[in-house]
C-alpha positions in Angstrom: 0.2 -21.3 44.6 -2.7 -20.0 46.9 -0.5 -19.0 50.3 -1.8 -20.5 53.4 -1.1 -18.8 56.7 -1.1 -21.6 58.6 2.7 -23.4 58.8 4.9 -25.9 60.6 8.5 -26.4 60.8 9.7 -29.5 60.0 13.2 -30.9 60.9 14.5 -33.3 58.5 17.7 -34.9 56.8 18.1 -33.6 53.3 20.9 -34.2 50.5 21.8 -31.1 49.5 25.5 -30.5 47.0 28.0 -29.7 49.7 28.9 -26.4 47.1 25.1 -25.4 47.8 25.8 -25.4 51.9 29.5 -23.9 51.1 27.3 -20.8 48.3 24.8 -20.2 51.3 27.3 -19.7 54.1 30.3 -17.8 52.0 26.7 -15.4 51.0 25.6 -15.0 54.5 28.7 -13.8 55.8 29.3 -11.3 52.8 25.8 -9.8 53.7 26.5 -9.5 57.3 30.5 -8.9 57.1 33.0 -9.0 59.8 32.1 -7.4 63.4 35.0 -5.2 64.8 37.0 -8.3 66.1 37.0 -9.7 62.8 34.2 -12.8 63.7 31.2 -13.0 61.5 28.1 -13.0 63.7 25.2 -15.3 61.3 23.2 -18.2 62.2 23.9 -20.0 58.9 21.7 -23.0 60.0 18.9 -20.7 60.1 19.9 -18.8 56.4 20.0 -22.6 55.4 16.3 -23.3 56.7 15.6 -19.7 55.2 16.9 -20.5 51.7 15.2 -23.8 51.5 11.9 -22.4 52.8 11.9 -19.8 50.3 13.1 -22.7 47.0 9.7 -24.5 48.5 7.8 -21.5 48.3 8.7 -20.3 45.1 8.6 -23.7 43.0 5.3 -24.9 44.5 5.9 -27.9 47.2 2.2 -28.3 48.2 1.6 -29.1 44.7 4.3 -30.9 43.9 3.6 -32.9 47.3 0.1 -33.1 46.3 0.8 -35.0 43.3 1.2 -39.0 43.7 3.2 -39.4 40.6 5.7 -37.8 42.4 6.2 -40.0 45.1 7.8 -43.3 42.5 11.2 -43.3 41.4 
């Protein structure tokens, strides 16, 4: 997929497993552990848009969006 500088940021409702929101916030706090009181200090909502962002990226969106067979059930 050619990379294009030029982006937006979109917010949407997406169905997503509820075990894919529970993977993404157990891995978040293991990368950023436990502060000295014990809290874990991550924006999971952003490592959520992150994650998605980079799934997009990696399995081609624009083309999948650019194709109109994809757009029928």
């Amino acid at each position: 997929m050619a990379k294009s500088d030029e982006r937006i940021t979109v917010n949407t409702t997406l169905d997503i497993p509820a075990a894919a929101l529970q993977a993404v916030v157990e891995n978040a706090r293991e990368m950023v552990g436990k502060d000295e009181k014990g809290v874990y200090r991550v924006d999971t909502y952003q490592k959520l848009g992150e994650i998605i962002s980079r799934f997009l990226d990696e399995k081609d969106f624009l083309s999948y969006a650019r194709d109109v067979s994809n757009y029928s059930r």
